[in-house]
Backbone bond lengths (Angstrom), bond angles and torsions (degrees), N, CA, C in turn:
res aa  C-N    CA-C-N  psi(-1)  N-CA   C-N-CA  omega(-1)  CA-C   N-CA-C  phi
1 X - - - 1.465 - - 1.530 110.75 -
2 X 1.477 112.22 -38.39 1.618 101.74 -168.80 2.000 101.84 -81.36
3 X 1.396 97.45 -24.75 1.774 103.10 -179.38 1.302 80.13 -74.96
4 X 1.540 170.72 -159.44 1.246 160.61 -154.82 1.550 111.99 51.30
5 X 1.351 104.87 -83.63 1.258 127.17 -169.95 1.896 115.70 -70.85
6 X 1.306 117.30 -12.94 1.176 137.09 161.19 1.339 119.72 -74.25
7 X 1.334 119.09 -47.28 1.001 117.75 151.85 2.006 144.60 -66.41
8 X 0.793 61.64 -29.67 1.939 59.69 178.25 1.674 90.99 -82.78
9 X 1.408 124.96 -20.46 1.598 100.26 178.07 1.635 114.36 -61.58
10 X 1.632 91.47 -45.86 1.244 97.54 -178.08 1.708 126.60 -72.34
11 X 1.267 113.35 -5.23 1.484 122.09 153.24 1.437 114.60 -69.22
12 X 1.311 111.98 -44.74 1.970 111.72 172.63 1.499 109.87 -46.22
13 X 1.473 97.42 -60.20 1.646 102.51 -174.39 1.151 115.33 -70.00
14 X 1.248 142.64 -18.86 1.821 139.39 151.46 1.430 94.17 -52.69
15 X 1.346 136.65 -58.94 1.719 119.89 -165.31 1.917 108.87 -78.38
16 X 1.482 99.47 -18.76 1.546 85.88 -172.70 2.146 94.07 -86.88
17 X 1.371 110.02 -12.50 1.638 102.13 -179.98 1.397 106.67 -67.30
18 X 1.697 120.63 -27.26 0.994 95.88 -169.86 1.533 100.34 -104.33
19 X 1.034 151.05 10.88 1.554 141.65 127.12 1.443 132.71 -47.36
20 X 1.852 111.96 -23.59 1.268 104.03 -175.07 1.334 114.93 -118.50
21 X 1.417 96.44 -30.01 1.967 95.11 -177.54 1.192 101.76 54.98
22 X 0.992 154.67 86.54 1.759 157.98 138.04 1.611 113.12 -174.63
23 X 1.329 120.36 -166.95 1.576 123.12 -176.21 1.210 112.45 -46.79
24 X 1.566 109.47 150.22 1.802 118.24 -169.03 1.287 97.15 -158.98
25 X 1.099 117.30 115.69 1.749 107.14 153.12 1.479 123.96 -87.79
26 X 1.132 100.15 143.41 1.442 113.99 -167.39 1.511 104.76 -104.72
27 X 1.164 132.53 140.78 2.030 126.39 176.79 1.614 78.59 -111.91
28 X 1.599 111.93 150.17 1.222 108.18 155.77 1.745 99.80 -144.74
29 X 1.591 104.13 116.92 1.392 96.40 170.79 1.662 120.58 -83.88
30 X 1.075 102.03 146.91 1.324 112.61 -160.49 1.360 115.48 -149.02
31 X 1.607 99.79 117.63 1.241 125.48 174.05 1.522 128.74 -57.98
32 X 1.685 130.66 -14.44 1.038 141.77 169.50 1.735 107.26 -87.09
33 X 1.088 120.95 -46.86 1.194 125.71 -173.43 1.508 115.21 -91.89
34 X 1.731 113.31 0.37 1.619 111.18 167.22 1.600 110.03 67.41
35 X 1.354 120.81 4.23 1.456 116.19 -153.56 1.774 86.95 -150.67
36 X 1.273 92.30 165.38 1.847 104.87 150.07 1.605 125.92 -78.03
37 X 1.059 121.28 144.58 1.536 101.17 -178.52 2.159 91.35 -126.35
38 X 1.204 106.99 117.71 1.224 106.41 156.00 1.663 136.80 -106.71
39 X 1.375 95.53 127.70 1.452 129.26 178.12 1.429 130.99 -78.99
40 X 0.996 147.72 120.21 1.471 157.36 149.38 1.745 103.89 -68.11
41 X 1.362 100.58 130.51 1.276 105.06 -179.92 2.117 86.01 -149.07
42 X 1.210 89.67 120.52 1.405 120.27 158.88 1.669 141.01 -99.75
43 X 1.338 114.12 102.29 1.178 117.18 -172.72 1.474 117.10 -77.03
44 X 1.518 118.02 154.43 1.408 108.46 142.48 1.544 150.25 -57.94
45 X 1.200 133.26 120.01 1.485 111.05 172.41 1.170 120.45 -42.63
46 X 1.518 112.88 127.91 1.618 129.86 -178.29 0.926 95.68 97.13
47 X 1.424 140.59 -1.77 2.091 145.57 178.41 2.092 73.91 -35.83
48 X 1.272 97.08 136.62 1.784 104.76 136.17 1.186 101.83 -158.52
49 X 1.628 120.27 148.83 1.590 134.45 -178.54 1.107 96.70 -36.29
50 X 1.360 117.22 143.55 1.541 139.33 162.42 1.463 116.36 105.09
51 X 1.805 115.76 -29.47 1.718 109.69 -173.18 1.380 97.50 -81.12
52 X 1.682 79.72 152.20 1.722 95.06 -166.32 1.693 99.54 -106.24
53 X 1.472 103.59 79.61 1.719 125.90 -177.88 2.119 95.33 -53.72
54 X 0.985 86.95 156.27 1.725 113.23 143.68 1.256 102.77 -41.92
55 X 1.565 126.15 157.99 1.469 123.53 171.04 1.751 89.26 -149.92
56 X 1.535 114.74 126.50 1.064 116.35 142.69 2.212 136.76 -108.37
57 X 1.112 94.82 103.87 1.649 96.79 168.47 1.868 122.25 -37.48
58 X 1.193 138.24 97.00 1.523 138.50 -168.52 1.359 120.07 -87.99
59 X 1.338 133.83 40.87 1.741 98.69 -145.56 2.218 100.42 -99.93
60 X 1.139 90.23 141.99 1.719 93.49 173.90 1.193 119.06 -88.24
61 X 1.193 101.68 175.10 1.261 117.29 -169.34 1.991 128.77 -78.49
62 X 0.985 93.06 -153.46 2.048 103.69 -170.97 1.283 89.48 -59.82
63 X 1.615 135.13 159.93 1.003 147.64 137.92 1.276 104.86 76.93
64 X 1.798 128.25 21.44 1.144 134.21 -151.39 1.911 88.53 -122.67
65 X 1.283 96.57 173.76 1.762 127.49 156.46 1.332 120.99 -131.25
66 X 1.521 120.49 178.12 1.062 130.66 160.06 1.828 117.69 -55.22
67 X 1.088 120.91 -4.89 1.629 128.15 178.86 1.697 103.39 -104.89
68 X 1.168 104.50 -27.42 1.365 95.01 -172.26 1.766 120.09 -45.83
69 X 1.546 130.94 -65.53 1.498 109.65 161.74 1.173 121.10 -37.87
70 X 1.158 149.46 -84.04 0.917 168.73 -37.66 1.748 82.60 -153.06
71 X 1.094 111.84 -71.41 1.772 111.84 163.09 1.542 128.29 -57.38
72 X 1.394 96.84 10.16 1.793 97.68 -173.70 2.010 101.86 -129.16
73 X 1.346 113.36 -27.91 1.006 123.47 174.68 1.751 112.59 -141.55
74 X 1.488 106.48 159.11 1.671 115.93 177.78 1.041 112.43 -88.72
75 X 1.970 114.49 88.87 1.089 93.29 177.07 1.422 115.62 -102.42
76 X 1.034 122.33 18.72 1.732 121.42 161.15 1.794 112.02 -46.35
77 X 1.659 89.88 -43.65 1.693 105.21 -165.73 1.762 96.60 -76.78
78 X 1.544 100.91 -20.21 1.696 76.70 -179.37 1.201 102.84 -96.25
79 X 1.372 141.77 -1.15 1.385 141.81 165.52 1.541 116.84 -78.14
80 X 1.405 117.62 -2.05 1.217 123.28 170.23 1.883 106.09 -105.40
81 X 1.320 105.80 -45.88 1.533 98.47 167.05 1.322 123.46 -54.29
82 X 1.365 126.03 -49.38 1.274 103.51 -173.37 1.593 123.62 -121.51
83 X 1.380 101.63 18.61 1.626 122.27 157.52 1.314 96.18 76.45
84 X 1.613 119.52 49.41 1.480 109.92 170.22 1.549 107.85 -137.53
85 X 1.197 130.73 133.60 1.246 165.97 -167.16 1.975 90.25 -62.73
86 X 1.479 105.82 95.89 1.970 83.32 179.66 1.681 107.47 -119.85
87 X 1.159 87.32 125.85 1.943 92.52 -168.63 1.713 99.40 -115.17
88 X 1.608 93.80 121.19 1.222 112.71 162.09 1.526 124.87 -118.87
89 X 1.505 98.93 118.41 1.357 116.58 157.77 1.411 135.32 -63.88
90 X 1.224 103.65 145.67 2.123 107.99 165.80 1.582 111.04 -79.31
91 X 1.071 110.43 101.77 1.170 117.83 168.52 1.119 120.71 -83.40
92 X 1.445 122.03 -8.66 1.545 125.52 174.64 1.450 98.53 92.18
93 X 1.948 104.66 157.82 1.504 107.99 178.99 1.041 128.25 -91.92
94 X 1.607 114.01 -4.31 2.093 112.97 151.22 1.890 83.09 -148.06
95 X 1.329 110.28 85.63 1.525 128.61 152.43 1.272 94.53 -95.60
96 X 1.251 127.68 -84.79 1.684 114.95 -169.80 1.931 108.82 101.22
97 X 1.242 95.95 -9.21 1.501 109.28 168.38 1.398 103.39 60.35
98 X 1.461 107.14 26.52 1.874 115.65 155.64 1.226 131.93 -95.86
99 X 1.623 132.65 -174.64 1.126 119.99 172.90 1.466 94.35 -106.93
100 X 1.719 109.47 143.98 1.552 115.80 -171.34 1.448 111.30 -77.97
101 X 1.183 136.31 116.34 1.689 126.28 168.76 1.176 109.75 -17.89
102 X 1.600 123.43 -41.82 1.653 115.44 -165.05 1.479 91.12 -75.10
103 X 1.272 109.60 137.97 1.608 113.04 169.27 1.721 109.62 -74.01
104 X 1.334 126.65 -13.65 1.278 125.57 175.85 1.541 111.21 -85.03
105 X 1.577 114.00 -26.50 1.356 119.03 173.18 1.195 120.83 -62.38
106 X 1.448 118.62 151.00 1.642 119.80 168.52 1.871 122.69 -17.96
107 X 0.814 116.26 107.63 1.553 111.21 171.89 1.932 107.80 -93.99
108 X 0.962 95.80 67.02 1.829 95.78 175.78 1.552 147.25 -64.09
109 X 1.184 101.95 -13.39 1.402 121.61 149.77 1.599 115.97 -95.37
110 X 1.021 128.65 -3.13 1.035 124.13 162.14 1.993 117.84 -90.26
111 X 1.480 92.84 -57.98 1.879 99.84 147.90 1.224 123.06 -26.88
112 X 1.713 128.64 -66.74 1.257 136.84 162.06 1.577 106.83 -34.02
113 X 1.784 117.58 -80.94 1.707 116.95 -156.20 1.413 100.84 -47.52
114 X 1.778 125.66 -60.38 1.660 125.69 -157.31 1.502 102.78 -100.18
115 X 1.115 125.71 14.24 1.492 91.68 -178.86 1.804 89.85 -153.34
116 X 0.963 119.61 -68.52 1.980 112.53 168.07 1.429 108.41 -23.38
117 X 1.461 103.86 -73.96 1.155 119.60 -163.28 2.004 129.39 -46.61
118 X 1.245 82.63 -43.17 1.918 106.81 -163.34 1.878 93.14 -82.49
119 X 1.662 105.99 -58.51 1.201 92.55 162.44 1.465 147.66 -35.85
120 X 1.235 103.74 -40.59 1.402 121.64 -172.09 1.352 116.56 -59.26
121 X 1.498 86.27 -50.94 1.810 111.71 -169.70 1.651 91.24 -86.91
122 X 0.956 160.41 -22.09 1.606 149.69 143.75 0.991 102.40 -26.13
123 X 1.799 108.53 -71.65 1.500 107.16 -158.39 1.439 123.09 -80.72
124 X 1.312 116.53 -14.43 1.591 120.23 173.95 1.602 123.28 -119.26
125 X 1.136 98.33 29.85 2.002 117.10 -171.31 1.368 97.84 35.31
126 X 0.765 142.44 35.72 1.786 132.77 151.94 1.039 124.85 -23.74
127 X 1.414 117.80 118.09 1.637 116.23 168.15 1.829 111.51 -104.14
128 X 1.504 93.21 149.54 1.233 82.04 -174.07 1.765 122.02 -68.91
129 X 1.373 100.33 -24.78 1.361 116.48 -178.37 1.727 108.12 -56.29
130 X 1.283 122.85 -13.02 1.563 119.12 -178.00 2.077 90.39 -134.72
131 X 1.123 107.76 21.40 1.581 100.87 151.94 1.239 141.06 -93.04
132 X 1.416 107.59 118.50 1.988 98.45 175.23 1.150 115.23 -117.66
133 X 1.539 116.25 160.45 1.495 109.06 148.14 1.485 115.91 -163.14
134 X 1.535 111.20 171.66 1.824 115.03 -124.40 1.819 85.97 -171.55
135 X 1.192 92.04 150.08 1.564 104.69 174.94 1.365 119.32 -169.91
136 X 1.260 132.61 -155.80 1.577 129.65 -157.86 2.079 100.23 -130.74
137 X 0.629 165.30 -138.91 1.798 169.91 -83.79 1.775 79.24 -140.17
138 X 1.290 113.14 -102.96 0.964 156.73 -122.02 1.469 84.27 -83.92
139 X 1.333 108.98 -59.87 1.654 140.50 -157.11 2.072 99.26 -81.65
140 X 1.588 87.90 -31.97 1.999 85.84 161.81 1.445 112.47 -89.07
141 X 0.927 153.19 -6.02 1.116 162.03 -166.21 1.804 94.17 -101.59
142 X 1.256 146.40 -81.72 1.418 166.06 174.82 1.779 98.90 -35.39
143 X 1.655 125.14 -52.88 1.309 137.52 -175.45 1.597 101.00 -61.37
144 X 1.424 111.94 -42.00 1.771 110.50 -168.68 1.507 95.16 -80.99
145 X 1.727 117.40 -39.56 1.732 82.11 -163.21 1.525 99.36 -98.33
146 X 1.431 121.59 9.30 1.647 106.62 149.95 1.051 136.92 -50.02
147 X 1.934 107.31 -42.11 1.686 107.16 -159.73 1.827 70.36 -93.00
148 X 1.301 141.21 -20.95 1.801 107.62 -178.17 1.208 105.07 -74.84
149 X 1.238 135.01 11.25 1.769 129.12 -161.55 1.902 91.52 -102.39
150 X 1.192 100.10 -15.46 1.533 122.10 -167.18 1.358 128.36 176.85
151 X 1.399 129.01 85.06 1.623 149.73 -164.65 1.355 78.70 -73.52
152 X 1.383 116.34 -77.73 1.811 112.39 -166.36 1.867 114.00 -25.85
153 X 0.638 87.92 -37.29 1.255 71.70 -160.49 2.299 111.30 -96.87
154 X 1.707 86.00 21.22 1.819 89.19 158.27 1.481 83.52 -155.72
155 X 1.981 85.28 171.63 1.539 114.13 -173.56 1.564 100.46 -79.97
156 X 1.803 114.06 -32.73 1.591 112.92 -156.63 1.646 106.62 -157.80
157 X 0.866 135.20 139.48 1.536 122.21 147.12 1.831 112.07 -99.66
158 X 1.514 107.50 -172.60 1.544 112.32 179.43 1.959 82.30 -164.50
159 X 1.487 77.81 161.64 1.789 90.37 161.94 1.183 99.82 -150.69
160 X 1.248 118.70 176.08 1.910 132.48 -154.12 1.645 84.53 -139.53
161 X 1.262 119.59 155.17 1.177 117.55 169.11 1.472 132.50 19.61
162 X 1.503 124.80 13.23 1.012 117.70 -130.15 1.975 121.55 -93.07
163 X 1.271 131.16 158.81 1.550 112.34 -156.90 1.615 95.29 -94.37
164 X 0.764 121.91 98.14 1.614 136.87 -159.71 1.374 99.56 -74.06
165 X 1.675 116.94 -52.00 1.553 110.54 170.05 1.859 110.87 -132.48
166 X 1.646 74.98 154.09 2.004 84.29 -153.02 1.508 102.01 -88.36
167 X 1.244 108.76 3.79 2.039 115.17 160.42 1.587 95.76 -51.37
168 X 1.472 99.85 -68.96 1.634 117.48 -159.29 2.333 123.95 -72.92
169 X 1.242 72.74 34.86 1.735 68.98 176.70 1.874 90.90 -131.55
170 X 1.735 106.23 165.05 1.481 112.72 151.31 1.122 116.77 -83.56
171 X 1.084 134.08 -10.64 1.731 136.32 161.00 1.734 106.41 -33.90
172 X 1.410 98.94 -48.78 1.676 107.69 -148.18 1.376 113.99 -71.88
173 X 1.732 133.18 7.98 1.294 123.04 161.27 1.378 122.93 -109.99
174 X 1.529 120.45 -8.14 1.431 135.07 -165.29 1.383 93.55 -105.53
175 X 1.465 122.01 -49.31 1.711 127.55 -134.85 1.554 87.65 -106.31
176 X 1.416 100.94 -83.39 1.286 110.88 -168.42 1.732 140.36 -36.95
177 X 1.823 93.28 -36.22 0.985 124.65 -176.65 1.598 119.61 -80.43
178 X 1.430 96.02 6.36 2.041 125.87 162.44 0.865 112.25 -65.61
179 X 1.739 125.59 -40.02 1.315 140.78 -120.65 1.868 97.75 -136.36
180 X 1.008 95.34 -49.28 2.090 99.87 -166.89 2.027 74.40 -112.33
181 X 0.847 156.37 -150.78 1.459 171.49 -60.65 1.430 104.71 140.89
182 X 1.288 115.93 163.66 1.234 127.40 164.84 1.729 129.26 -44.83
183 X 1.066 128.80 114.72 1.226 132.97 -166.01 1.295 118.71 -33.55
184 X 0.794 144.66 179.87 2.091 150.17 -161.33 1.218 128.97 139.65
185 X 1.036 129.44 149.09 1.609 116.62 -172.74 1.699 86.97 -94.92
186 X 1.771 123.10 -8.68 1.630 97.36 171.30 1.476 116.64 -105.56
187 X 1.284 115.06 44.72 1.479 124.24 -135.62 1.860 80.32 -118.47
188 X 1.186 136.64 83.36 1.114 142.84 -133.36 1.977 108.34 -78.07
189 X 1.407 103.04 -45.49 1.354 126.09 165.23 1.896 103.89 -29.84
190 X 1.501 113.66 -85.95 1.187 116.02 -166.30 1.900 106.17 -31.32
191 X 1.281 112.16 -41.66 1.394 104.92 172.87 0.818 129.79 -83.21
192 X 1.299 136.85 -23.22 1.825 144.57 167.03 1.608 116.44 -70.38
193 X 1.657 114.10 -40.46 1.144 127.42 147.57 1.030 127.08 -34.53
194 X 1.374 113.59 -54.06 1.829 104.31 -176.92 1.541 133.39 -71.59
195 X 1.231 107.00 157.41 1.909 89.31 -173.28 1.402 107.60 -73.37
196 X 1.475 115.41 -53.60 1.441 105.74 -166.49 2.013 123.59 -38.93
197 X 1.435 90.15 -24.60 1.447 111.83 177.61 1.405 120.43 -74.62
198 X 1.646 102.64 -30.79 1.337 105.69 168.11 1.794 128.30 -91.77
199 X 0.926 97.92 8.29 1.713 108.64 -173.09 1.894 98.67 -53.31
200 X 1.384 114.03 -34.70 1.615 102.89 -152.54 1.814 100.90 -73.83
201 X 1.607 95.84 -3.76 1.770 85.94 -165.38 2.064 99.68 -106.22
202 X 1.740 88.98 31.29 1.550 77.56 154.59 1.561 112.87 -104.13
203 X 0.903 98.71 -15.51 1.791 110.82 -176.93 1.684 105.24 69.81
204 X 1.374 96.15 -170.27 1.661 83.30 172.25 1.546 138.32 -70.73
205 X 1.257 138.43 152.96 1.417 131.41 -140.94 1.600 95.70 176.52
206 X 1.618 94.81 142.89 1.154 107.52 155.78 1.191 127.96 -109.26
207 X 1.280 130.00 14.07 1.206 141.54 177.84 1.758 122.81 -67.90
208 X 1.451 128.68 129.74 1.291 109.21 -173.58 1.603 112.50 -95.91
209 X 0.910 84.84 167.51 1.866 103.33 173.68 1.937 101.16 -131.13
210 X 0.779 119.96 118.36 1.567 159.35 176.75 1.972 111.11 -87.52
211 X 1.041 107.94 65.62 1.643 118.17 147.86 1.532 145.44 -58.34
212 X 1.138 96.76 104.79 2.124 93.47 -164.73 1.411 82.29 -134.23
213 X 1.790 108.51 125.84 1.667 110.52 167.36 1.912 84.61 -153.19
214 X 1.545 103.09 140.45 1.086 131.71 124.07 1.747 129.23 5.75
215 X 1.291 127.73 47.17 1.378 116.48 173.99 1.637 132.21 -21.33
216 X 1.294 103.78 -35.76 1.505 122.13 172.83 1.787 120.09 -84.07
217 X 1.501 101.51 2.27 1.869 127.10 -164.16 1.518 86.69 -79.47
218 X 1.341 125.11 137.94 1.443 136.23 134.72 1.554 104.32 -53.36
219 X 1.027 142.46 39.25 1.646 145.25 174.16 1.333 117.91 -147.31
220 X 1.803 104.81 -23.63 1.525 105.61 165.81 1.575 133.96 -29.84
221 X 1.279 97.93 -49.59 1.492 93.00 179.42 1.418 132.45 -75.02
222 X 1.558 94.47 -25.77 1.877 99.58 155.90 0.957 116.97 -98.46
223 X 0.944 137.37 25.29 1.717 128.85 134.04 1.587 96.45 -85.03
224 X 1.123 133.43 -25.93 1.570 109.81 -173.01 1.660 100.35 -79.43
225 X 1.509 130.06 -18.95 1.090 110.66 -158.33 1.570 95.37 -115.59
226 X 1.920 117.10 23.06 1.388 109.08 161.08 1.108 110.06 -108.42
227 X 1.808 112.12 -16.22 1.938 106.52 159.42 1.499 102.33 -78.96
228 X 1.080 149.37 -13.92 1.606 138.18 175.93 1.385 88.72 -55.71
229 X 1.970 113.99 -67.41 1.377 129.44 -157.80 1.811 115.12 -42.60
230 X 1.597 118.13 -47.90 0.976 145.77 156.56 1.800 113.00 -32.97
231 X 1.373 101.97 -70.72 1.287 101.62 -173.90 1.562 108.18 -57.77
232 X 1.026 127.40 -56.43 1.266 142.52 171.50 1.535 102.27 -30.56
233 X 1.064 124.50 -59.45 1.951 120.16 -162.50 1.509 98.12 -96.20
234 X 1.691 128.76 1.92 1.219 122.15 166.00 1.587 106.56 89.68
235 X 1.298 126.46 17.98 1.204 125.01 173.09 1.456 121.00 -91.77
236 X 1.152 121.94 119.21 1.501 123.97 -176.28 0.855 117.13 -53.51
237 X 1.313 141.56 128.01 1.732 149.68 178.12 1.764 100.91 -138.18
238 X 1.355 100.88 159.38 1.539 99.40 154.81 1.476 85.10 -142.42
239 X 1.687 90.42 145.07 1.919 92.06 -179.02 2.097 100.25 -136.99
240 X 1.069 99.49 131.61 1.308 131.96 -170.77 1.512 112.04 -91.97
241 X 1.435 111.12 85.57 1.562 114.61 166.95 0.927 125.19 -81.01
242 X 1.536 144.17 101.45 1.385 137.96 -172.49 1.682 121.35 -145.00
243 X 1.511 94.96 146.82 1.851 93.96 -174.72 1.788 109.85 -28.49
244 X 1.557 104.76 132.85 1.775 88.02 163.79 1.483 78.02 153.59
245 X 1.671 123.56 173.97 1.016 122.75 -160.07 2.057 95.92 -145.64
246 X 1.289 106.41 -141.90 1.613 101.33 168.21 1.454 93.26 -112.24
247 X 1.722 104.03 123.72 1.785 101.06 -175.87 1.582 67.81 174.94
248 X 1.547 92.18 158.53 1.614 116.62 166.58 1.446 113.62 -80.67
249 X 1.840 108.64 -26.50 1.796 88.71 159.68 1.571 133.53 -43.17
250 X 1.685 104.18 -34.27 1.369 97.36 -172.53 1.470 108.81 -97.02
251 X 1.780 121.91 -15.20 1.256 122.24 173.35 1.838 125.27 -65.91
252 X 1.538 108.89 -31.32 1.297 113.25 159.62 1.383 134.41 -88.99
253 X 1.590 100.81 2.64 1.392 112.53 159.92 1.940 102.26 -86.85
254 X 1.151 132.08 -34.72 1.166 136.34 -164.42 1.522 103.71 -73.64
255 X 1.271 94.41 -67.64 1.553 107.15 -175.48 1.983 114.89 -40.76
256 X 0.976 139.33 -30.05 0.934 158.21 137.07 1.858 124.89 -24.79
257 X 1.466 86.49 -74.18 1.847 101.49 154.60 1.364 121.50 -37.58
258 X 1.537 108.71 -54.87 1.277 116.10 -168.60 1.810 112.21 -81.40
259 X 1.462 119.42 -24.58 1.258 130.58 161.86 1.372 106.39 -39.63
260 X 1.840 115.12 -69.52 0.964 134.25 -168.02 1.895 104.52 -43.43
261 X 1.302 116.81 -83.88 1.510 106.17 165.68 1.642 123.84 -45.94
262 X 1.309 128.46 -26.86 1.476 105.67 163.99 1.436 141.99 -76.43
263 X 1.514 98.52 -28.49 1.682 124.18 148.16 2.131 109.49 -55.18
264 X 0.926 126.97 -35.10 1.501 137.91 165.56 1.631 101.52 -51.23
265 X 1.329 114.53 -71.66 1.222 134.61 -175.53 1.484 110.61 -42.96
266 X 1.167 105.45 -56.41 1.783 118.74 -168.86 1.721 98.40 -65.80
267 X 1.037 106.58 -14.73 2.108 111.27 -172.31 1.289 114.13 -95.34
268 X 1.695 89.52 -26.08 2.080 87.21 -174.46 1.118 104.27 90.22
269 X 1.650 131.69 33.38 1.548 115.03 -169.85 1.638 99.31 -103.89
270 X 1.226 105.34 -174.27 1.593 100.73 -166.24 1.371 112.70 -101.78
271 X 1.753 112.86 108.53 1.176 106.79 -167.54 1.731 99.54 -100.78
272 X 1.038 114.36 35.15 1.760 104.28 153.20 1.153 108.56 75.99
273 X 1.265 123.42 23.63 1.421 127.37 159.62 1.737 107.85 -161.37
């Protein structure tokens, strides 16, 4: 009944996407995450069912929701500038875009692969070849080891400030330790969890990853040591050091940046390698 009733919503919202082309919330109940998870999904002007738009992935950061961009920057206007479809999820305010040890807890990468994901691309023909996704602290950290959980299925990721390894934040004995177990240096998760840790299981690739942090960021230095990590295993990145700190001043200045190269990408233009 509720796989029933899930569906015909999501048949409404295929006929109301193609009447409105602009902001939509989406409810998605969901069996991995025990919960509803609501989504913002933003169209382009001229969106009508069937074009196979650009797609950008959004997710925010700690202490965040699914409203959080969306209340900090216009992204209707950037879904009309650069003709890409940008769907943001609730990732929750310390989800962390993992699966929780408690088997009753949120499973969010699992939410994401079978049920975010497949949906999405149903309802907005998504190809993977014009898919991205990109996020802020918390939300860069969750964006990198999504597209490594599965490259196929995007053109690029990026992260914003993002906590690359979950040794190196104060989050990681109060917050985190909700989510993976109590903190430890034998506490095996915090290291398998993290992206920088996960880089070796993309293997070789031409796919980029897109780095923009804050010089003035308490995260600077792991972002410098997940483009070191990068360079090292031969994975293409370009990473963007610039005045700005951890604040949405520098995240809606970023987010933008990173448009700019994924809109590049979707054209075939020559990104210099």
């Amino acid at each position: 009944m509720i796989r029933l009733h899930s569906i015909l919503i999501f048949l409404f919202l295929l006929f109301f996407y193609y009447v409105a082309g602009a902001q939509e919330l989406v409810v998605i109940q969901s069996a991995h995450l025990h919960m509803n998870d609501s989504v913002y999904v933003f169209t382009p002007k001229d969106y009508q069912t069937g074009d196979t738009c650009p797609t950008l992935y959004l997710l925010h950061g700690f202490g965040g929701n699914y409203k959080d961009w969306s209340g900090k920057t216009d992204l209707q206007a950037l879904a009309d500038q650069y003709g890409f479809i940008i769907i943001c999820p609730d990732g929750f305010s310390n989800g962390w875009y993992v699966n929780s040890n408690n088997p009753r807890g949120p499973q969010w990468r699992s939410f994401f692969e079978r049920e975010l994901y497949p949906q999405m691309q149903s309802a907005f023909f998504i190809h993977p070849d014009r898919c991205f996704i990109t996020g802020l602290s918390m939300g860069g950290h969750g964006a990198v080891n999504i597209f490594i959980d599965n490259p196929d299925r995007f053109r690029a990721a990026g992260t914003m400030s993002g906590v690359m390894d979950l040794h190196h934040t104060p989050l990681r004995d109060k917050y985190i330790s909700e989510l993976l177990g109590e903190y430890s240096a034998s506490n095996a998760r915090f290291y398998t969890e993290s992206a920088i840790n996960r880089l070796e299981l993309l293997g070789e690739t031409d796919k980029l990853i897109v780095i923009n942090c804050g010089y003035d960021d308490y995260y600077a230095f792991s972002s410098k040591l997940f483009a070191d990590k990068c360079r090292e295993l031969k994975i293409p990145f370009i990473q963007t050091m610039s005045p700005g700190d951890h604040s949405w001043i520098f995240w809606t200045f970023a987010v933008k940046k990173q448009l700019d190269i994924f809109a590049q990408l979707v054209k075939d233009e020559n990104m210099g390698y």
